[in-house]
C-alpha positions in Angstrom: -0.9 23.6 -6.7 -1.7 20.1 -7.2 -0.9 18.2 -10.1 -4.5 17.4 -11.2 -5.6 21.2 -11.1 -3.2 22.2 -13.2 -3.7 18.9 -15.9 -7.0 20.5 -15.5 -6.8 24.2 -15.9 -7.5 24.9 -19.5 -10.5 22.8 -18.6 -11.6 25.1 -16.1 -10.9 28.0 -17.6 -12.9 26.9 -20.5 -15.6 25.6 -18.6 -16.2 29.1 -17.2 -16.3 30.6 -20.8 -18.8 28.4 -22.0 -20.7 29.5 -18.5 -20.5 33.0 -18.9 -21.8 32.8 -22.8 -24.9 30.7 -21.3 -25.3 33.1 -19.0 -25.4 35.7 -21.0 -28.0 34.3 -23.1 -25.0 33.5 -26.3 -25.1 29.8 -26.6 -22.4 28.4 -28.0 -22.9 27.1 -31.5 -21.9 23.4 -32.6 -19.5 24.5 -34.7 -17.7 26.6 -32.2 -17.5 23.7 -29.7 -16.6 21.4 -32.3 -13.3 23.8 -33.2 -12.8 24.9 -29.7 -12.7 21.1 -28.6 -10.2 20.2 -31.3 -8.0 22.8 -30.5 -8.2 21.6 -26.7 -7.7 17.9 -27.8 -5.1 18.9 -29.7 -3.4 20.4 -27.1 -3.4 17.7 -24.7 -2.7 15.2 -27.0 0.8 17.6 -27.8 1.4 17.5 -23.9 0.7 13.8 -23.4 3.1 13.0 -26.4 5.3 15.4 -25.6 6.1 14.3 -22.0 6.6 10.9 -23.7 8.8 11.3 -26.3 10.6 13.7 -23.3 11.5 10.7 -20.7 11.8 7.9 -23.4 14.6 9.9 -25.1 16.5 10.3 -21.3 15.4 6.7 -20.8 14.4 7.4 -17.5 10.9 5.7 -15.5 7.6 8.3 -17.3 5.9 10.0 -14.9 3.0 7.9 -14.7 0.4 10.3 -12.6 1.1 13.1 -15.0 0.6 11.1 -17.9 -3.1 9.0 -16.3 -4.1 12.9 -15.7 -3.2 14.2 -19.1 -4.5 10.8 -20.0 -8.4 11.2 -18.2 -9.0 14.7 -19.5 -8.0 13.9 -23.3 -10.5 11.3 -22.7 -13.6 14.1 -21.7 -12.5 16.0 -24.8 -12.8 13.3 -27.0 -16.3 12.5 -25.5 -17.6 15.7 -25.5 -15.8 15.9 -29.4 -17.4 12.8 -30.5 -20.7 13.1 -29.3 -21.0 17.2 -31.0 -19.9 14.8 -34.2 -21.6 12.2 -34.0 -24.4 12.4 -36.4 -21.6 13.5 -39.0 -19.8 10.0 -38.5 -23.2 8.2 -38.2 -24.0 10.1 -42.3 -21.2 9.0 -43.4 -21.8 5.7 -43.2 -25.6 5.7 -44.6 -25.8 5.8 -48.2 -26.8 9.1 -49.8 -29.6 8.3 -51.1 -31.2 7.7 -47.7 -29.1 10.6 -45.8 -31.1 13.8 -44.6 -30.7 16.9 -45.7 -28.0 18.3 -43.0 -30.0 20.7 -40.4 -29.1 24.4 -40.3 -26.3 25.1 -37.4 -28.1 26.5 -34.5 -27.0 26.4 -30.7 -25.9 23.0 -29.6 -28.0 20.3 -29.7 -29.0 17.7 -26.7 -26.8 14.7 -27.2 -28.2 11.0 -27.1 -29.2 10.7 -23.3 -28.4 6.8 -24.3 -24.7 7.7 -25.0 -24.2 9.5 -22.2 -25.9 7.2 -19.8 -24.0 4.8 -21.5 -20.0 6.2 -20.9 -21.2 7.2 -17.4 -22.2 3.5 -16.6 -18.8 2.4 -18.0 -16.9 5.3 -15.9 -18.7 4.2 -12.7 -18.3 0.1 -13.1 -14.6 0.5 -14.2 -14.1 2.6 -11.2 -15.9 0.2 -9.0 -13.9 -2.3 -9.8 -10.8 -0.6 -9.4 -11.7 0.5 -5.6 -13.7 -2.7 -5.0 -12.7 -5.4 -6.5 -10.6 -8.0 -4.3 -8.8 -4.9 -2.2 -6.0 -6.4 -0.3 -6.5 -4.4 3.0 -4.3 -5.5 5.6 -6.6 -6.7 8.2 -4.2 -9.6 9.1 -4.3 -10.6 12.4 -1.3 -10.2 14.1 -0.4 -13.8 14.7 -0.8 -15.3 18.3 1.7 -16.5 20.8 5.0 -14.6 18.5 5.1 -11.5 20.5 6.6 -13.3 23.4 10.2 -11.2 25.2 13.5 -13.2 24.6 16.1 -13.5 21.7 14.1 -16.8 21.2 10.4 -15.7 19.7 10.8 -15.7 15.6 8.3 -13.0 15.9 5.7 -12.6 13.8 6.9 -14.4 10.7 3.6 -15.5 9.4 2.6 -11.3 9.1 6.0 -10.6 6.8 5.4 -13.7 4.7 1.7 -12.9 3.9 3.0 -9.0 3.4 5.8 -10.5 1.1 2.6 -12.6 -0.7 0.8 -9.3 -0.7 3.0 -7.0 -2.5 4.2 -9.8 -5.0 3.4 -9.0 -8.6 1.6 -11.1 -11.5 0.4 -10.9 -14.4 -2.9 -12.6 -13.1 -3.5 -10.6 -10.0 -3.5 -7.4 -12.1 -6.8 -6.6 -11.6 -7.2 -8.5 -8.5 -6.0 -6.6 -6.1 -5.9 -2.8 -4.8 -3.7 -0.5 -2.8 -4.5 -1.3 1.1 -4.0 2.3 1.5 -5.2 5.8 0.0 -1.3 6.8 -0.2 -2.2 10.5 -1.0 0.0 13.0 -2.7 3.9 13.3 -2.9 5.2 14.7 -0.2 8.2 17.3 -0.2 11.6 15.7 -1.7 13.3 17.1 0.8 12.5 17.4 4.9 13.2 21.2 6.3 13.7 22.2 10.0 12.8 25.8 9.9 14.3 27.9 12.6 17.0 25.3 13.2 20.5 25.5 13.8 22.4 24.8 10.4 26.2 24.2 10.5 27.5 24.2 6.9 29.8 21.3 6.1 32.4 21.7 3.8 32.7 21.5 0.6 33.1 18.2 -1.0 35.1 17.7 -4.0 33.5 15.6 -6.4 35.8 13.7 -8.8 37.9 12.3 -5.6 40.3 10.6 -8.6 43.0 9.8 -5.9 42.5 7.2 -2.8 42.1 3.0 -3.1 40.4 0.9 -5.8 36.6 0.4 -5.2 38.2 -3.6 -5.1 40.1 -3.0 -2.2 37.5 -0.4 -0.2 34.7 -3.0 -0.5 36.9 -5.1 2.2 36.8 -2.4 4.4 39.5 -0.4 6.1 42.9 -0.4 6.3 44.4 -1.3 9.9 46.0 1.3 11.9 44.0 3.9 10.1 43.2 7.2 12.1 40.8 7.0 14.8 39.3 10.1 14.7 36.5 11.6 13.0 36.6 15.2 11.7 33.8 17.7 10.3 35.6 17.1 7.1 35.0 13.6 7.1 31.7 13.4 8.3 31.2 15.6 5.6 32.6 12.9 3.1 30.5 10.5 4.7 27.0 12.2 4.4 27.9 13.3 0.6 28.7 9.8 -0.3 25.7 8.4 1.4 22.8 10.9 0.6 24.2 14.0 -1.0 23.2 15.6 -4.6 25.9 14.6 -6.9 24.4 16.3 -9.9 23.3 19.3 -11.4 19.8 18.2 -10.5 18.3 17.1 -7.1 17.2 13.2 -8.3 21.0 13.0 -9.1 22.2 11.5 -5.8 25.0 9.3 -4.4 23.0 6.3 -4.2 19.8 5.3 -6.2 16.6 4.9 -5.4 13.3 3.3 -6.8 11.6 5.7 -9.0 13.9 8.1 -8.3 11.8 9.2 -5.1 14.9 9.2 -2.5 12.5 8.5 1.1 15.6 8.1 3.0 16.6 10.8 5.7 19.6 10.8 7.0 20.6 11.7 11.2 23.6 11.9 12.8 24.5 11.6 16.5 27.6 13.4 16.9 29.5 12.3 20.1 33.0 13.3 19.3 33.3 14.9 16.2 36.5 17.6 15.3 34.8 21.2 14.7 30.9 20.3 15.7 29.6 20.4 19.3 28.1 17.5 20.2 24.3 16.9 19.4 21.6 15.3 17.2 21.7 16.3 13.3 19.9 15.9 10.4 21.5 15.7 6.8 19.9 18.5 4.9 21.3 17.0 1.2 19.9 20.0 -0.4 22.2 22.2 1.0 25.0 19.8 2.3 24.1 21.5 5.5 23.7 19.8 9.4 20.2 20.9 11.0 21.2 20.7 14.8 17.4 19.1 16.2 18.8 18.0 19.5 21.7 19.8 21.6 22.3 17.2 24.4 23.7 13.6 23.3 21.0 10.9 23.9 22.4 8.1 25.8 22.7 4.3 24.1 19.4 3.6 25.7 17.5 6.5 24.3 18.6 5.7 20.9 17.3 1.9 21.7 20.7 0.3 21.8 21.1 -1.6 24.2 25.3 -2.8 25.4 27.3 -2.6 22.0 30.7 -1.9 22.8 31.1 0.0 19.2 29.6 2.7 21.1 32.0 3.3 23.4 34.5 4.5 20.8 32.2 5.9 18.2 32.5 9.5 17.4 29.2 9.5 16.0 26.3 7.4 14.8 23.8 7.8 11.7 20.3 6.8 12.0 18.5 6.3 8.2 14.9 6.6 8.4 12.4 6.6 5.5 9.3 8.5 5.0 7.4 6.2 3.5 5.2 8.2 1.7 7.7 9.5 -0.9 7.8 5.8 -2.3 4.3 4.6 -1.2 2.3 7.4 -3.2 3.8 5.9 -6.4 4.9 1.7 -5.7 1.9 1.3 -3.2 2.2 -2.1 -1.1 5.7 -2.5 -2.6 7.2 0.1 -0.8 8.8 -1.6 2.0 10.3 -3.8 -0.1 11.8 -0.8 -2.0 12.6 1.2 0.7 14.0 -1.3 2.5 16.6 -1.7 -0.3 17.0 1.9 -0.9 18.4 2.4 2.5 20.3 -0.7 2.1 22.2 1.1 -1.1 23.0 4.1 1.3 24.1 1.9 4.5 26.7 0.6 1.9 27.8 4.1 0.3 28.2 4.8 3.9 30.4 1.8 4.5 32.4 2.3 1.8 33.0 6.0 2.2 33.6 5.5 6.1 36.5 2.6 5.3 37.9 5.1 2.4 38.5 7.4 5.3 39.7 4.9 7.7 36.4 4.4 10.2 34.5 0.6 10.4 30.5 1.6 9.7 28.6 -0.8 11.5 25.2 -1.5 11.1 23.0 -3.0 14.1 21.2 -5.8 14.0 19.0 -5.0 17.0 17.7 -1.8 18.2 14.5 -0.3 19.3 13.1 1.6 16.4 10.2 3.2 18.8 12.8 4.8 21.0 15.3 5.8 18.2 12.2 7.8 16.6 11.4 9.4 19.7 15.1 10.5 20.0 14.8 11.9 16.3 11.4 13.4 17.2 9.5 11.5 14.3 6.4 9.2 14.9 8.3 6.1 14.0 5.6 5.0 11.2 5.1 8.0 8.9 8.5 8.4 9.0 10.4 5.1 10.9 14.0 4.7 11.6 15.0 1.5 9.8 19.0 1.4 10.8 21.5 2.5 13.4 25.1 2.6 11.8 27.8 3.1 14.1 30.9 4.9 12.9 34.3 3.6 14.7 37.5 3.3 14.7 38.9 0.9 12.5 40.4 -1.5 15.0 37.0 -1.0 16.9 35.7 -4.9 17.5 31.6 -6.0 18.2 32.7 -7.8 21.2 35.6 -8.8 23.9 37.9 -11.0 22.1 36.9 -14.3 23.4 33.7 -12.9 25.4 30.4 -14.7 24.8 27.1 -13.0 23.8 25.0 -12.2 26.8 21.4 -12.9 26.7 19.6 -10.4 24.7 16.9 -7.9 26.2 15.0 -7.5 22.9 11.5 -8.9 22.1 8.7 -8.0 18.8 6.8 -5.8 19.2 3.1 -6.7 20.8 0.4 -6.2 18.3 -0.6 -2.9 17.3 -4.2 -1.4 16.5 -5.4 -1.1 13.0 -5.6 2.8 13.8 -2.0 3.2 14.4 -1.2 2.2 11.0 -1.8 4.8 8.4 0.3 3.8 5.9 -1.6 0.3 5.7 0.5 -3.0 4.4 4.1 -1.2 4.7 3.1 0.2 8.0 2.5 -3.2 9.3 5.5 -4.6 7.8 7.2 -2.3 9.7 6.2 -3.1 13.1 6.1 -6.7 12.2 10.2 -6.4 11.6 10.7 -3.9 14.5 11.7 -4.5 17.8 11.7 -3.4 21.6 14.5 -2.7 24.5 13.3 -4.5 27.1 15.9 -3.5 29.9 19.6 -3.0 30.6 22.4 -5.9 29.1 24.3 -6.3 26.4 21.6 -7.1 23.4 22.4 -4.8 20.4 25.0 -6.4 18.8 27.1 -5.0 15.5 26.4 -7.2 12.3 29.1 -9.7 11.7 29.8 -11.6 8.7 28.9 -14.7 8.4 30.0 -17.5 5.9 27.3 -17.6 3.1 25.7 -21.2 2.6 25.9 -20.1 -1.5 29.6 -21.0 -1.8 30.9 -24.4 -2.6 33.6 -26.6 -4.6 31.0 -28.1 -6.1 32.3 -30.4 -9.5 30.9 -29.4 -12.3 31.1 -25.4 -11.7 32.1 -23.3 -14.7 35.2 -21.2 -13.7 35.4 -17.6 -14.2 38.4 -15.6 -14.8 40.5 -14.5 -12.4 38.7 -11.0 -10.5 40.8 -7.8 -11.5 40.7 -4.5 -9.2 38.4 -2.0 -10.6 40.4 1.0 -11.7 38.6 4.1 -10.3 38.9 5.3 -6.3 35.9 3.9 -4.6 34.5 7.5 -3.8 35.2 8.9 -7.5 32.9 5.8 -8.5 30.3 6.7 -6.3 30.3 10.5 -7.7 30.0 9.3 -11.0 27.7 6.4 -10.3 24.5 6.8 -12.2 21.1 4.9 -13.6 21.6 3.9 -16.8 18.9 2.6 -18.9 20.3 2.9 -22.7 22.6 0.0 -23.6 24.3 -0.8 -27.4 24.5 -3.9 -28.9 28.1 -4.4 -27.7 28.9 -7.2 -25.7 30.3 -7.2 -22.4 33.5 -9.2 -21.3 33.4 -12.4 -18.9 36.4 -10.7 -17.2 34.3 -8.1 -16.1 31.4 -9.9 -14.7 33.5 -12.3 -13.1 35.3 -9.3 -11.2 32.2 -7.2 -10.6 31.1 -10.5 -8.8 34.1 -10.8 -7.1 34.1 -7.1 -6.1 30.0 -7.5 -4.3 30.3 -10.9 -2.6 33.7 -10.3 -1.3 33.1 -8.5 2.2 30.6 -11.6 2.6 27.3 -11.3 4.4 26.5 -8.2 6.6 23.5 -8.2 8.0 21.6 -11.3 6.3 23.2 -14.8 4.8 20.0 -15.7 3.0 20.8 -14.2 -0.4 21.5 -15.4 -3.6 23.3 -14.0 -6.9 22.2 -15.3 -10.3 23.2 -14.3 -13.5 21.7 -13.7 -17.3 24.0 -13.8 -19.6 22.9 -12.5 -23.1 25.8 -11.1 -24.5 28.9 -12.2 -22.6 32.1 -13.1 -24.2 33.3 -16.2 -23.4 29.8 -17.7 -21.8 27.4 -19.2 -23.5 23.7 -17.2 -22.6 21.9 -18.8 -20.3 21.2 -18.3 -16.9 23.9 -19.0 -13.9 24.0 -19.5 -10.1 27.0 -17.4 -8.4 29.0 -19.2 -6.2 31.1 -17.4 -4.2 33.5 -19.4 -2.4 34.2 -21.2 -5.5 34.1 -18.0 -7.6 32.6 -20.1 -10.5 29.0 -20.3 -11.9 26.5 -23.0 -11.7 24.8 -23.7 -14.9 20.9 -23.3 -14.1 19.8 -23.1 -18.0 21.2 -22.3 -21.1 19.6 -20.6 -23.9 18.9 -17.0 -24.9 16.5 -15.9 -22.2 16.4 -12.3 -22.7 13.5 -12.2 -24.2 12.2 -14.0 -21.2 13.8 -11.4 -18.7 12.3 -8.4 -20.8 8.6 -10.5 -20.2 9.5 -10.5 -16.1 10.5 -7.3 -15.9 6.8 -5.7 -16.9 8.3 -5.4 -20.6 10.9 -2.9 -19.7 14.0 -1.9 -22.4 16.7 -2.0 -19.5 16.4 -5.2 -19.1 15.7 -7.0 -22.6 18.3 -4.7 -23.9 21.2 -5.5 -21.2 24.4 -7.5 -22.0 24.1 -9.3 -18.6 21.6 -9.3 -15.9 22.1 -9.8 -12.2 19.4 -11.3 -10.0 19.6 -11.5 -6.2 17.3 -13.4 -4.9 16.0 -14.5 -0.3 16.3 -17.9 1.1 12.8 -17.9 2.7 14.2 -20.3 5.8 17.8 -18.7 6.0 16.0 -15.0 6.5 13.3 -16.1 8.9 15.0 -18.8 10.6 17.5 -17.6 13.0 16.1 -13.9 12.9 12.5 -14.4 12.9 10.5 -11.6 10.9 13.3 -9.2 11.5 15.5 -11.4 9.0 13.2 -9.8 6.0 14.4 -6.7 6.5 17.9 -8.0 6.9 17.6 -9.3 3.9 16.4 -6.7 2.0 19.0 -4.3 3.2 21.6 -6.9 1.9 19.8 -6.8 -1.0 20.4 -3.2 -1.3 24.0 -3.2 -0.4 24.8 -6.1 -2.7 23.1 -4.3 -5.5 24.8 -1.2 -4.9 28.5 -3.1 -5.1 26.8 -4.3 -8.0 26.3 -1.2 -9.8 29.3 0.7 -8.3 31.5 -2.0 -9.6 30.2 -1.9 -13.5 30.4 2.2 -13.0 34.0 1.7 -12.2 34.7 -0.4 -14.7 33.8 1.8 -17.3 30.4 -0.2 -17.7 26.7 1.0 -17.0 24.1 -0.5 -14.6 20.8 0.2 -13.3 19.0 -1.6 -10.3 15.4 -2.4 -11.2 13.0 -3.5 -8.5 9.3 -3.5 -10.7 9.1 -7.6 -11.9 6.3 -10.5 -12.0 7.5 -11.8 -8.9 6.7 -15.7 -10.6 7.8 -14.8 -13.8 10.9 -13.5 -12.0 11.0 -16.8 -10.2 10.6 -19.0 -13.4 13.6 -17.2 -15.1 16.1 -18.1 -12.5 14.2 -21.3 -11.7 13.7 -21.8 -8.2 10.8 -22.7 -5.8 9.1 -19.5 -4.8 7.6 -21.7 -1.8 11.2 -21.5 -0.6 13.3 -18.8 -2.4 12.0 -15.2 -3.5 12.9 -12.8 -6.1 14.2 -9.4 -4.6 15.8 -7.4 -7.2 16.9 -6.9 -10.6 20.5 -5.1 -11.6 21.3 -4.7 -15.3 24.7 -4.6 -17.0 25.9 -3.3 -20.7 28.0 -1.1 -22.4 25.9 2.2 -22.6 24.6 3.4 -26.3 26.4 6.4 -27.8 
């Protein structure tokens, strides 16, 4: 049943009682409705504080719809309380001597048709201007002349900065702007193929204490590993990426915004030990395979276009997102979120995949409208947003020594309004997506690049020397976890220097336009302030000193994670560097760096004994003053906190 019947129900169910008594002739007296509506106030004021007090103490995001329901019907109560009271409240404040004699209680009086007229004209205009006033619908026209075939068009760049501009946060455009969609209700948390084939994968055990330091996993790995891939594995793969590692379903291997988890997760099994070759879907639920598709769809189907990976892959995973899951709750934000949600599971994947000796590979180009039809989803709804190749360890992109043949991708040509239900997000999809043009050699496997952030600058502040983390890489994503209660305590420089070390060390995978900033509050042995990470260097650029967690607390909407963290991590876009060589397809590069940065972020506190949350709700220009740079040219993409966590 929907969430606002049942916020509703004893509303109803009152209602009808006060029906039936009118009914049947037995009006209810003034005094009955005045103790019957304080005993329904009374109760949903419990609820409403109740569900409060609930999340605050588990520090976890408050369920926001449950609490504007709870909140809207108190509000009726307390209208329909106040006005069977009001002449009492209006007596007392007239002197005696001029007060009338109180009227006998009789069946309810009419109350002031001015009052009512009055809240109902309030109601109305405030939800007027919520519906009305300056709605952002995406009517953007997609921009002419960018949807032209070749490796060369930048695509329509203008559409992802103005949905970038559009989803952006502030403290002024509070009130003036409004979802560019009717998102609807949550869908299910989890997807079901009724009637489907399910292979159950084995167990996996969940405090993996033995196998390399997170420190050395993050570089990927190790040569000469095996090249096969077993059910056992691919097992260990999915868990690590998008299993349940908790007693409770929102308890999963990698986080996600809000807690809503919109990835799915498929897998292409070519030749994998103990399952017949096919198309899968990760049921997490039930760390079970659905088997969707029995044949194995050729590289074209799946819109990959020449990458040699594939010819040695046992198997390939396919992360799509239903946007819906995060859209009903984040709005126009939800690309951004999902982006980087998938982004933390590409990396889980990665990590897990070089644990076990295999190279996960994500593509930089492939054609999201034929890798949904392959899955059998409509590609916007639900939309594939990566291809991740799993291969052999020596497995390389391309020939040694070969030279990149000319590309047969091009963006997509403009779509119709229609064909976007999902509004702003829907169009930032299609605006980063691409299309197989014919046969060649144009997917290519991401390849590190060297990051423009590194330097040996004079005048950096050294940090420590990095130290391997001390837990397995898998162990610390079992245990990985949201925290959002930190002590006073202070965290070492030692350990933010090596948690640094430990994300920026595989370098760039799929975008070299981000940037790492840190705030220091309580760091021994650096002064607070705020510092730019430079990787090469391994030292930090002094941007400003001074305590500026107040300041951080302010950006991030007031939340405690952040005001209260020791240290706080900020990763920010290089406007040119994502849309330059990429086009528009570089912003969702870059945000599924983000995610994948963030993620060695947190994994790397977890596993050194230290808490960490990844927070993606900020004042985008508030965000931007903290760190200082020029949102014209640099944007704010995501928040990761750092602290000892409170007893």
């Amino acid at each position: 049943m929907p969430k606002i019947l049942w916020v509703a129900l004893p509303l109803l169910l009152y209602g009808l009682y006060v029906a039936h008594r009118v009914v049947r002739g037995r009006v209810p007296l003034r005094r009955a409705l005045g103790v019957h509506t304080s005993l329904l106030l009374l109760l949903y004021a419990a609820a409403t504080a109740g569900l409060g007090v609930f999340w605050v103490a588990h520090q976890q995001l408050p369920p926001f719809d449950l609490h504007y329901l709870l909140g809207y019907a108190t509000l009726v109560l307390l209208a329909v309380h106040l006005s069977l009271n009001l002449r009492s409240v209006l007596r007392f404040f007239v002197p005696k001597s001029r007060a009338r004699p109180q009227a006998e209680e009789g069946a309810v009086r009419r109350a002031p048709l001015g009052l009512w007229l009055g809240v109902g004209a309030a109601l109305a205009a405030a939800f007027l201007l919520g519906m009305r006033h300056g709605r952002n619908e995406v009517r953007v026209a997609w921009p002419a002349g960018q949807a032209s075939a070749g490796a060369a068009a930048r695509g329509p760049v203008e559409l992802v900065e103005r949905y970038h501009e559009l989803s952006s946060l502030s403290r002024r455009g509070v009130f003036a702007r409004a979802p560019s969609v009717d998102w609807g209700p949550a869908p299910p948390r989890f997807k079901a193929y009724p009637g489907a084939e399910r292979v159950a994968l084995p167990p996996v055990e969940r405090a993996a204490a033995q196998g390399r330091s997170l420190s050395e996993v993050v570089l990927g790995p190790v040569s000469g590993a095996a090249a096969g891939l077993g059910l056992e594995a691919l097992a260990q793969i999915l868990f690590h990426s998008a299993g349940i590692t908790g007693e409770r379903p929102e308890k999963r291997a990698a986080p996600s915004s809000g807690g809503l988890f919109p990835n799915e997760v498929y897998v292409v099994a070519r030749a994998v030990a103990g399952l017949p070759p096919g198309v899968y879907h990760y049921a997490p639920d039930q760390h079970a395979l659905d088997r969707i598709g029995t044949g194995v769809p050729e590289a074209a189907r799946l819109g990959v276009d020449g990458s040699p990976l594939l010819e040695r892959a046992p198997a390939v995973l396919l992360l799509s997102a239903i946007f819906r899951r995060t859209g009903h709750k984040y709005q126009d934000r939800a690309f951004r979120y999902v982006t980087a949600d998938t982004g933390h599971a590409i990396e889980n994947a990665r990590l897990a995949a070089a644990e076990l000796g295999l190279r996960a590979v994500a593509l930089d180009r492939f054609d999201e409208g034929l890798a949904a039809a392959a899955l059998g989803i409509d590609g916007r709804e639900e939309g594939v947003l990566a291809v991740v190749v799993l291969a052999p360890a020596d497995a390389t992109p391309w020939p040694q020594g070969g030279v990149e043949a000319a590309p047969r991708f091009a963006y997509l040509d403009a779509p119709a309004a229609a064909a976007e239900p999902i509004g702003a997000t829907g169009m930032a999809l299609a605006a980063t997506s691409l299309r197989l043009l014919g046969p060649g050699r144009g997917a290519r496997a991401s390849a590190a690049a060297p990051s423009p952030s590194g330097s040996a600058t004079p005048g950096l502040l050294g940090l420590p020397p990095a130290e391997p983390a001390p837990r397995s890489a898998l162990a610390t994503i079992g245990a990985r976890r949201s925290e959002r209660r930190y002590g006073g305590e202070a965290v070492d420089a030692g350990q933010v220097a090596s948690i640094l070390r430990d994300a920026t060390a595989p370098g760039p995978v799929l975008s070299r336009a981000l940037g790492v900033y840190l705030v220091a509050a309580r760091v021994r042995g650096l002064p607070p302030g705020v510092y730019r990470y430079r990787p090469q260097a391994h030292a930090l650029g002094v941007v400003h000193q001074g305590d500026m967690a107040g300041q951080a607390r302010a950006a991030a909407l007031g939340q405690d994670v952040v005001g209260d963290a020791a240290a706080l991590f900020v990763l920010t876009i290089d406007r040119g560097l994502a849309l330059g060589s990429d086009g528009a397809r570089g912003y969702r590069h870059a945000y599924l760096e983000v995610g994948m940065v963030g993620e060695r972020l947190q994994l790397g506190a977890v596993a050194r004994g230290l808490g960490a949350c990844p927070v993606g709700a900020f004042f985008d220009d508030q965000a931007a003053e903290l760190v200082q740079i020029d949102p014209n040219r640099q944007w704010v993409a995501h928040f990761v906190t750092l602290g000892r966590v409170a007893e």
